[in-house]
FIDREN-363990 format. One line per 3 residues: number of its first residue (from 1); their letters; for each residue x, y, z of C-alpha. Coordinates in Angstrom, 3 decimals. Layout:
% residues N
NUM> A> X Y Z | ...
END
This chain:
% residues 524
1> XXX> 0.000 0.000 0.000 | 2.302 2.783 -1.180 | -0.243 5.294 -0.113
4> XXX> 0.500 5.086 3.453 | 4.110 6.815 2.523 | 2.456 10.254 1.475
7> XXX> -0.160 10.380 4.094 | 0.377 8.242 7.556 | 3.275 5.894 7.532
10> XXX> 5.818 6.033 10.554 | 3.213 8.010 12.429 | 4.214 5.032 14.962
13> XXX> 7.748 5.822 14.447 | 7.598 8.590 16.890 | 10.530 10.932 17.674
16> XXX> 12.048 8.607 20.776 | 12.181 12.692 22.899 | 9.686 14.783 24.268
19> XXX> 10.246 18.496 24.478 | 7.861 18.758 27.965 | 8.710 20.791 31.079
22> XXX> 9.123 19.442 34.489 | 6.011 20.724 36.383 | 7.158 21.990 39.616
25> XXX> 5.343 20.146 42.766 | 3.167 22.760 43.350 | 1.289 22.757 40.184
28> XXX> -0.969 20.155 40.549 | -4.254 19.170 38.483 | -6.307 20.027 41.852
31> XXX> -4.569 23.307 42.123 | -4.980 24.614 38.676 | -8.750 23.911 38.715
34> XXX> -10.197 22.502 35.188 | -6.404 23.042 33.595 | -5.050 19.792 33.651
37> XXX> -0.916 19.907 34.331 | 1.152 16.883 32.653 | 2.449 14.913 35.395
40> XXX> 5.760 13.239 33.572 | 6.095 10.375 35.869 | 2.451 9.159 34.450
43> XXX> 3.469 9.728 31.297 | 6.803 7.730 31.284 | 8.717 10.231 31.051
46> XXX> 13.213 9.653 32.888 | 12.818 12.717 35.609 | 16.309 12.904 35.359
49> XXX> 17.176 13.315 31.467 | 13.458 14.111 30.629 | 13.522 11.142 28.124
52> XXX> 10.393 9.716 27.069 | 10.303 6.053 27.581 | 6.968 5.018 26.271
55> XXX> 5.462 8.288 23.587 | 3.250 5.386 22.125 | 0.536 2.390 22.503
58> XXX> -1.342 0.158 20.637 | -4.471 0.761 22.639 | -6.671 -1.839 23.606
61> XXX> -10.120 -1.984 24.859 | -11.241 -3.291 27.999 | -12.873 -6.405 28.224
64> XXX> -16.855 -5.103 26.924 | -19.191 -7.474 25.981 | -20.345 -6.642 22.046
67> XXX> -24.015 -5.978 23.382 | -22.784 -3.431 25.822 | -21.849 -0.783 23.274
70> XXX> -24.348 1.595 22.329 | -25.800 1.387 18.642 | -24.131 4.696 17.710
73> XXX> -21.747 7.295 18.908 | -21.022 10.736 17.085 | -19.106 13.111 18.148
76> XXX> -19.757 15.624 15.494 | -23.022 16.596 17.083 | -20.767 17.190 20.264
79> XXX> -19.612 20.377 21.119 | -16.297 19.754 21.084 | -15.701 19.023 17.569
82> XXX> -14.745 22.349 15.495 | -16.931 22.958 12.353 | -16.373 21.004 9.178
85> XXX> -13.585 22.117 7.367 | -12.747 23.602 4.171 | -9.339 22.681 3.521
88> XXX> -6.240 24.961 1.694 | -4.441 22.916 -0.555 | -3.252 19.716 0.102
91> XXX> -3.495 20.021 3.995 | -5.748 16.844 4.319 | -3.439 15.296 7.047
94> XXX> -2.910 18.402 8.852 | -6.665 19.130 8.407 | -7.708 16.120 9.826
97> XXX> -5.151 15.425 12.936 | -4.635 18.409 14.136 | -7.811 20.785 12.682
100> XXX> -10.302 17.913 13.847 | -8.579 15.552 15.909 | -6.308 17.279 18.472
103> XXX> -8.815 19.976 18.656 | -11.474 17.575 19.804 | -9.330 15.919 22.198
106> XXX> -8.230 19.039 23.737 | -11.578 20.632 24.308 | -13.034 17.034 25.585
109> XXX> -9.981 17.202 28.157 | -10.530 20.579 29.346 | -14.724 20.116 28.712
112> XXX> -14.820 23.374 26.582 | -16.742 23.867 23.315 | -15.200 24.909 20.174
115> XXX> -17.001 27.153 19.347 | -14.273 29.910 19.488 | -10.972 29.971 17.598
118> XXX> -9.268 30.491 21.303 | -10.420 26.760 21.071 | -9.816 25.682 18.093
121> XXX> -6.425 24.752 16.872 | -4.616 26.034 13.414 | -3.689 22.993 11.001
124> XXX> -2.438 25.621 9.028 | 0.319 25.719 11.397 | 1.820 23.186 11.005
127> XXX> 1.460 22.434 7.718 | 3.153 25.419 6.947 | 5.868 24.202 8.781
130> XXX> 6.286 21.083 6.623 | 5.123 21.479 2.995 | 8.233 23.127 2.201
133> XXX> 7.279 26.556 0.582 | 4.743 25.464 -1.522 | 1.146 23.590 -2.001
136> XXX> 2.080 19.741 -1.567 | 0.930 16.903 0.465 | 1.858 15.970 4.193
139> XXX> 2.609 12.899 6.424 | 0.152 12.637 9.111 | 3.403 11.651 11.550
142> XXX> 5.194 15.394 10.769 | 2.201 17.331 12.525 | 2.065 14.748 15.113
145> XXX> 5.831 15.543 15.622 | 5.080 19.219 16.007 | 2.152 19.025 17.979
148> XXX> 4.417 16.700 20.263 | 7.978 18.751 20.305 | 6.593 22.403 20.020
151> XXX> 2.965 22.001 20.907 | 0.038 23.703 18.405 | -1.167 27.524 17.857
154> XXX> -5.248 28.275 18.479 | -7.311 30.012 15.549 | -6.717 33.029 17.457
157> XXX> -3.326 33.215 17.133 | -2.994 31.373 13.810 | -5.764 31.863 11.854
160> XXX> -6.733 29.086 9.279 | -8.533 30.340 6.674 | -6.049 33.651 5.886
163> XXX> -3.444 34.094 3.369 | -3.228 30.454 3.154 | -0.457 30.713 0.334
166> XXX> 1.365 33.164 1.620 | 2.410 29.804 3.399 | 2.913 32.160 6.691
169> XXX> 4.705 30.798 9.428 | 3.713 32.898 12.903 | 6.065 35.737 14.608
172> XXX> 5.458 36.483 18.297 | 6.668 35.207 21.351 | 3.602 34.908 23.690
175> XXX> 1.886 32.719 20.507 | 4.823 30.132 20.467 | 4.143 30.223 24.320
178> XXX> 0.852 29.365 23.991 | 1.397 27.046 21.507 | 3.641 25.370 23.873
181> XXX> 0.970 24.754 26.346 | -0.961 22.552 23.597 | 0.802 19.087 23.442
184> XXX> 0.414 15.435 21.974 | 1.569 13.340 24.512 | 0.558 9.837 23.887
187> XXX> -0.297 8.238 20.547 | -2.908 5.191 20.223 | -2.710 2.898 17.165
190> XXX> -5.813 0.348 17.040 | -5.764 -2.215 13.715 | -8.792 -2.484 12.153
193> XXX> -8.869 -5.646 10.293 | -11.049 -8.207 11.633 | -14.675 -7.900 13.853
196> XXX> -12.325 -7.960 16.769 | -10.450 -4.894 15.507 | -14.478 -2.830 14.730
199> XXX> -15.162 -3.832 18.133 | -11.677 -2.359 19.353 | -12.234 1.217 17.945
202> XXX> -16.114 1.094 18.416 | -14.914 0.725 22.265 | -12.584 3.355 21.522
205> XXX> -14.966 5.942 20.067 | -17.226 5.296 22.854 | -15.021 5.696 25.928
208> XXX> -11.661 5.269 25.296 | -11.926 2.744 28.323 | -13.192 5.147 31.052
211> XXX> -16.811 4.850 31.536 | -18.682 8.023 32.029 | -16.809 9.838 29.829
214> XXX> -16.732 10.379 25.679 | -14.990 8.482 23.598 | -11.740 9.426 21.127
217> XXX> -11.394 9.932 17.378 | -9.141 8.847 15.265 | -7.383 9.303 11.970
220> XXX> -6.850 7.069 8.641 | -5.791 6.968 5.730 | -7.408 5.934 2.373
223> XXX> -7.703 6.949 -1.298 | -9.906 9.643 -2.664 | -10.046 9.981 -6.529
226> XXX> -12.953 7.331 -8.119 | -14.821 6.509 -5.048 | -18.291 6.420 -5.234
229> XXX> -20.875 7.230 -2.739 | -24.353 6.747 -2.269 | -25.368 10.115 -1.371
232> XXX> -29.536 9.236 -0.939 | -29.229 6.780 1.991 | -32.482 6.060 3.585
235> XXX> -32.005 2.955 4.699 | -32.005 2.016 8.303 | -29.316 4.480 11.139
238> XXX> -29.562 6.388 14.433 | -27.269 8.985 13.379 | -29.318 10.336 10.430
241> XXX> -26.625 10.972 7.499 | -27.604 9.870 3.717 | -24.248 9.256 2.380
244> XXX> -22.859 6.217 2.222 | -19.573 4.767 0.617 | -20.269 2.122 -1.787
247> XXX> -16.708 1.626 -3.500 | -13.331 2.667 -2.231 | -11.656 4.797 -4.525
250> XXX> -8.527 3.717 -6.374 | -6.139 6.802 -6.054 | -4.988 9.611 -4.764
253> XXX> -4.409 9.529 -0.487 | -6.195 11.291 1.290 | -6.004 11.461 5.400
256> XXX> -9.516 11.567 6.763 | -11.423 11.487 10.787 | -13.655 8.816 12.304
259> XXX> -15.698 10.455 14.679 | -18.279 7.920 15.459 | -19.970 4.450 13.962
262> XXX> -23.728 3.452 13.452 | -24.598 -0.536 13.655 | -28.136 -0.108 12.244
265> XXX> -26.664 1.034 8.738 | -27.217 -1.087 6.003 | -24.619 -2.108 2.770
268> XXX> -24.469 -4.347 0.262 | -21.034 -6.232 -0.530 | -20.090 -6.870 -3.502
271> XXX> -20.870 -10.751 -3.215 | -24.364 -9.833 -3.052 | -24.574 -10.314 0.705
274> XXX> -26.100 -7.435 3.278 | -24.098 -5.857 5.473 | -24.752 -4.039 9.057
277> XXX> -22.807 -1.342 10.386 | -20.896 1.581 9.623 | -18.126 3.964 10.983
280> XXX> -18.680 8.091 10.499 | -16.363 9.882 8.567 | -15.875 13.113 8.508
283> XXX> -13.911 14.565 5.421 | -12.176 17.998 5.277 | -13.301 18.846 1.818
286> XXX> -16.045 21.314 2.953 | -20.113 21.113 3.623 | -20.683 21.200 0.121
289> XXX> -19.404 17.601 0.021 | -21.461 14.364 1.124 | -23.742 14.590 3.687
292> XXX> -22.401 18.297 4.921 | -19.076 16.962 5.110 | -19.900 13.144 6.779
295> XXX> -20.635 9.899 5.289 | -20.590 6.411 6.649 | -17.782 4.093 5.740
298> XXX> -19.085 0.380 6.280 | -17.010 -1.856 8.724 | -17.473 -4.496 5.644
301> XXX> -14.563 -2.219 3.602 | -11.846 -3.291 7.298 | -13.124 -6.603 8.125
304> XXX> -12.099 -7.370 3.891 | -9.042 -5.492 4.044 | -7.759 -8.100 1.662
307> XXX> -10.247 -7.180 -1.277 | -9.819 -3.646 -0.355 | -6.294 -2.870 0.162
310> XXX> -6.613 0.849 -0.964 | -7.759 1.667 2.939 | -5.206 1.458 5.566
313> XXX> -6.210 -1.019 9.047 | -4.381 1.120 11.165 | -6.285 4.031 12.848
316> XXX> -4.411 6.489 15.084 | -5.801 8.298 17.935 | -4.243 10.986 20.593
319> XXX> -4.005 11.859 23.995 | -3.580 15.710 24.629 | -2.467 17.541 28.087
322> XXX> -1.952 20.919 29.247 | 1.362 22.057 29.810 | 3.235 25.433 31.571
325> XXX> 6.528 25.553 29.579 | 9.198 26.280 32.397 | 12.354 27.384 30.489
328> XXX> 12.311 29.044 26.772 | 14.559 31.023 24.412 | 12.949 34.386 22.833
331> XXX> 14.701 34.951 19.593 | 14.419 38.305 17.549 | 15.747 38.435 14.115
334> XXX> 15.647 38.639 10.610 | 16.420 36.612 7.572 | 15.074 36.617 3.857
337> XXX> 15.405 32.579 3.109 | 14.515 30.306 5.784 | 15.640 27.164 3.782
340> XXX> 19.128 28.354 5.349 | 18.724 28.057 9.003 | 19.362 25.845 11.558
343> XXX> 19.033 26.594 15.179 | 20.266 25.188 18.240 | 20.449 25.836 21.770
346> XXX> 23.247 25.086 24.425 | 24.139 25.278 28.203 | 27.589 25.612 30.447
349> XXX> 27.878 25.474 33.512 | 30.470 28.350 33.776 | 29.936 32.352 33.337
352> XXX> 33.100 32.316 31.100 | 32.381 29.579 28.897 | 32.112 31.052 25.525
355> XXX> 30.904 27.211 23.919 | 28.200 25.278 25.247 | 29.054 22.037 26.871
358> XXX> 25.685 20.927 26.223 | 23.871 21.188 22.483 | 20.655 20.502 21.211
361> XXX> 18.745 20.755 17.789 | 15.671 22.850 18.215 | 12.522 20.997 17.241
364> XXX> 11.427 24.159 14.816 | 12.832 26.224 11.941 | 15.564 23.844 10.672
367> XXX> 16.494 24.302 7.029 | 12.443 24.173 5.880 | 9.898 26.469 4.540
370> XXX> 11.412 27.165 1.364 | 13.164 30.464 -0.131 | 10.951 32.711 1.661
373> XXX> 11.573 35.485 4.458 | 10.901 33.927 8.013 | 7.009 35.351 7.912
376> XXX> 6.334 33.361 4.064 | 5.708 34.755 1.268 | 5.276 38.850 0.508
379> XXX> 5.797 38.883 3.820 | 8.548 40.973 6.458 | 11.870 39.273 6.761
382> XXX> 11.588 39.895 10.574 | 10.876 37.052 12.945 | 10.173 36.811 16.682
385> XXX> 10.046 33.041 18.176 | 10.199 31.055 21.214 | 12.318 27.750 21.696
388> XXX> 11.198 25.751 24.572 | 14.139 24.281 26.471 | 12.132 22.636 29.229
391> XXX> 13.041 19.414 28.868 | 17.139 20.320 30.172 | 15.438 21.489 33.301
394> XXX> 16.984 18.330 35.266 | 20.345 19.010 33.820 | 20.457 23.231 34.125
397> XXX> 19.376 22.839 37.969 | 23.189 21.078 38.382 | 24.588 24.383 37.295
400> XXX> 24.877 27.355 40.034 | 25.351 29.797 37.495 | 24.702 28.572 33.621
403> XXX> 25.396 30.022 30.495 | 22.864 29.815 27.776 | 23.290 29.704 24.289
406> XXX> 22.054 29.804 20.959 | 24.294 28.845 17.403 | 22.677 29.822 14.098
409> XXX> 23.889 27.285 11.275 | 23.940 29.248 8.215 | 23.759 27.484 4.455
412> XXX> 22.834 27.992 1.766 | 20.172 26.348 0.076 | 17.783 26.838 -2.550
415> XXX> 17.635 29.267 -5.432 | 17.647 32.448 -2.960 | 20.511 32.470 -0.689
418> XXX> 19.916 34.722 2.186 | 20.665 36.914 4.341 | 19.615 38.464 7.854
421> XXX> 20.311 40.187 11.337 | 20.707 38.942 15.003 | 19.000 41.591 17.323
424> XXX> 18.284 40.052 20.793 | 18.105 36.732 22.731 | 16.270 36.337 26.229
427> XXX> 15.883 33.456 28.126 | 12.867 32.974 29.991 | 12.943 31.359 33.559
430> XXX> 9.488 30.784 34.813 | 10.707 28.035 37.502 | 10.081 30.130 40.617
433> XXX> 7.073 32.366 39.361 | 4.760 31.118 36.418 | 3.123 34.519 36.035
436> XXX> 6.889 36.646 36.517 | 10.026 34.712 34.807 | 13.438 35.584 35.232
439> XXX> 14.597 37.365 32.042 | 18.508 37.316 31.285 | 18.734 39.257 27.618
442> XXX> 22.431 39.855 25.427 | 20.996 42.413 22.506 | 23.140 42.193 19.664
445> XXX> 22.117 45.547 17.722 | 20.951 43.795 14.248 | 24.732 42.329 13.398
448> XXX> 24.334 40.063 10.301 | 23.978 36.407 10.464 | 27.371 35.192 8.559
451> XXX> 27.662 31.691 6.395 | 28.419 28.819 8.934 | 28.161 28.366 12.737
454> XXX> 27.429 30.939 14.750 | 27.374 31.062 18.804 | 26.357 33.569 20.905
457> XXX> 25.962 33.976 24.641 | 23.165 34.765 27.217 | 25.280 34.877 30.690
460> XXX> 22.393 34.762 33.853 | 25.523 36.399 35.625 | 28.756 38.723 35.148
463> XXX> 32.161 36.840 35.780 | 33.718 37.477 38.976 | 37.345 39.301 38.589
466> XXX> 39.958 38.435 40.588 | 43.570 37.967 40.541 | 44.923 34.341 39.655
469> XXX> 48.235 35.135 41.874 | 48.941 36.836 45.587 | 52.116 38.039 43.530
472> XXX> 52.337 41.543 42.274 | 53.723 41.774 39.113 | 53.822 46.103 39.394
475> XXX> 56.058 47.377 42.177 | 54.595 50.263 44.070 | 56.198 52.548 42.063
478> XXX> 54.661 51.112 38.794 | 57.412 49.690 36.922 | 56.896 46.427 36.182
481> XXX> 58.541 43.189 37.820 | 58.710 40.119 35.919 | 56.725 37.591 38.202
484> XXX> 56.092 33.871 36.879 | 53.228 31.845 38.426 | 51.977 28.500 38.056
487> XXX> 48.751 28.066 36.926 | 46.358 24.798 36.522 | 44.041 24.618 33.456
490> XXX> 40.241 23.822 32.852 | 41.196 20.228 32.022 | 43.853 19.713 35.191
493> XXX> 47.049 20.199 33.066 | 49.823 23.048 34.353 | 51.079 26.237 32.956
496> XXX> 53.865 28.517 34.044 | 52.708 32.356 33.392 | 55.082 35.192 33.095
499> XXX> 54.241 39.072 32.097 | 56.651 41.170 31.324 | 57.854 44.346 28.696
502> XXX> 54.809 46.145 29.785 | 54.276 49.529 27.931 | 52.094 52.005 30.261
505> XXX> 51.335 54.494 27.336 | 50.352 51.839 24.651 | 49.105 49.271 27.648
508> XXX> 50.401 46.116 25.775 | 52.348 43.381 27.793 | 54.269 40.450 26.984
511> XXX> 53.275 37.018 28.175 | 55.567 34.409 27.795 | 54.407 30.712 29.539
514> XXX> 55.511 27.081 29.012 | 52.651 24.340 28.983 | 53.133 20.611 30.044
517> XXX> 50.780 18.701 27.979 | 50.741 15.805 30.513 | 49.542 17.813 32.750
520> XXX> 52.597 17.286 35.208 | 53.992 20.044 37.044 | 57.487 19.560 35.857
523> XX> 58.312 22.698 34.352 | 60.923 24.531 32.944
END
């Protein structure tokens, strides 16, 4: 099934880290009311290198007798789900998993209605973040990725229906916050090949396993060019829709929702024999389209996977959380091809280091989006993000005084090779006040961004000056006195120091030393 490449495959290859903060013991799911705080020791998550041990599942129901399932579930007549949508391009994947599925999740977690684009999230997004530039297809997995790293923007602050091929990327620091408090952090993959496997995601849809509360969506993949619909259904359902999928299509993937089922439905196989039953699709292809945007797919088309190969058995659904990113990079600058950046952010312990001991790959903006300025297309050159570097929390509280860092990796790729300006970097510390972070900011005054690496520094404190001898090497009456001194290096290896030929008007010195590379003390 070569389909699965351009829509969904790997989406169970999941990146192995999560880019989560360490919530501090005080915020608690009580405390924070209806906001509801990851807790990373429920989520698998190493509290002391923030690795995520298990960022996956194949789900499973509980054991649930087949006659204890209601005859229907749909969640588009909850208020959870956003409106159908309409969508730009070829944003079906995004469209689906993060404009209908993560969306629904979220508000279902936090029980608040979508019926504001505060709570609503953008699939436009991320699929600007991944389509390179330009209207083409996405995998499933790459949203998933973002939504998991970097978290996802609201409506509000990333509309979804504007300048859609400008192919806009967003610019502000309090929306990548936000964003950051929107996360993906568990993934549930249910097969759907047998009765057993209907029964598994007709559980799922339900209740996801916890009675009393609403059931899950999921996502799928299948093809969309020559299907063929029977759009004036009137046969037997609870739900109420009158379009009904008669015969897969044969081409062209598409990513699509399942946002309920129907057992009364009624199909006819191809053998001649009657069918029962029916999962609810909803498509992203507008109201205009099938029964305002939902049709039934008949369980028949997954329990005969092997006559109908052009639909994929595996379904994925999501588990969302709340999240208060902890420690976070602000970045101000400009550049006129993002194809050419990379960014990456470092820690030292030391106020004089001027290279990070510790380096990481930021989960955004590397060498993507095409030969446009940072904002997309026609758009300003300038660019204001946040990095979230929560996840080194366990390793930054070992350092008394750290240095931050950031390195821009400058090449040049593409048609258009940029070029751009470094104007400020802040790191945001919200560890002992949520609502008041500590704010350590180097401004660099707009200097250009050269070709290759580039590392600058965001001390949290000035170096301490003192002398490295009790020796004076001025007399009291100023002229200088050639005074060696013994000195031991960073890595525990010896020097011998001496200053001398010191010229008061020009204020140049000599210093002469000898260096043992074996670090002995032996010398001459």
């Amino acid at each position: 099934m070569k389909y699965l490449t351009s829509i969904f495959a790997g989406l169970i290859a999941l990146l192995p880290v999560l880019t989560l903060p360490v919530p501090t013991a005080a915020q608690t799911p009580d405390e924070q009311g209806p906001v509801r705080l990851l807790d990373f020791r429920k989520l698998g998550i190493d509290p002391k290198t923030g690795e995520v041990l298990v960022p996956h599942r194949t789900w499973r129901a509980e054991a649930t007798a087949k006659n204890e399932l209601p005859l229907s579930v749909d969640h588009n007549k909850s208020s959870y789900f956003p409106p159908i949508i309409s969508q730009i391009g070829g944003s079906c994947a995004q469209a689906s998993t993060i404009g209908y599925m993560c969306t629904y999740e979220l508000n279902r977690l936090l029980d608040r209605p979508a019926d504001r684009p505060e709570h609503r999230l953008s699939y436009l997004f991320t699929w600007n973040l991944i389509n390179g530039g330009i209207d083409q297809g996405s995998i499933g997995k790459d949203g998933m990725d973002i939504a998991f790293n970097s978290g996802l923007m609201s409506e509000a602050d990333f509309p979804s229906q504007t300048s859609p091929y400008q192919f806009k990327w967003a610019t502000g620091y309090d929306k990548y916050y936000r964003a950051l408090q929107n996360r993906v952090v568990k993934f549930n993959d249910i097969t759907v090949d047998s009765e057993e496997g209907v029964l598994q995601l007709k559980q799922y849809l339900y209740n996801k396993n916890k009675p009393g509360e609403s059931g899950g969506v999921v996502i799928f993949s299948s093809q969309a060019e020559g299907w063929i619909f029977n759009d004036n259904y009137n046969g037997p359902s609870e739900t109420g829709y009158t379009s009904l999928l008669t015969r897969l299509a044969t081409n062209g993937p598409h990513g699509m929702t399942i946002t309920g089922y129907d057992d009364l439905i009624e199909f006819t196989a191809p053998d001649g024999s009657l069918q029962k039953g029916a999962f609810i699709v909803t498509n992203t292809h507008g109201t205009f389209r099938h029964d305002h945007g939902k049709f039934y797919l008949p369980y028949w088309f997954f329990t005969h996977n092997d006559q109908t190969e052009n639909l994929s058995p595996l379904v994925v659904g999501a588990d969302m959380a709340t999240s208060h990113p902890q420690l976070l990079f602000k970045v101000n600058f400009e550049y006129s091809s993002r194809d050419d950046l990379e960014f990456r952010l470092g820690v030292s312990p030391n106020p004089t280091d001027h290279l990070p001991v510790h380096d990481y790959q930021t989960s955004l903006f590397n060498h993507q989006g095409g030969d446009h300025p940072m904002q997309g297309a026609y758009a300003e050159p300038a660019m204001e993000v946040a990095f979230d570097f929560s996840r080194r929390i366990p390793l930054v509280e070992k350092m008394e005084t750290p240095t931050y860092f950031l390195s821009i990796i400058r090449a040049n790729r593409g048609s258009v090779h940029g070029k751009g300006k470094l104007y400020s970097v802040s790191v945001y510390d919200y560890r002992k006040d949520a609502e008041h972070p500590e704010i350590h900011t180097q401004h660099f005054g707009g200097i250009e961004i050269p070709e290759g690496k580039s590392v600058y520094r965001i001390p949290t404190t000035e170096a301490e000056k003192c002398s490295c001898s009790p020796v004076e090497w001025l007399s009291q009456n100023g002229k200088p006195v050639a005074a060696p001194f013994v000195i031991k290096t960073a890595k525990g290896k010896y020097a011998k120091v001496r200053f001398g030929e010191y010229d008061r008007k020009s204020g140049t010195l000599t210093i002469r030393y000898v260096y043992n590379p074996n670090g002995g003390r032996q010398l001459k």
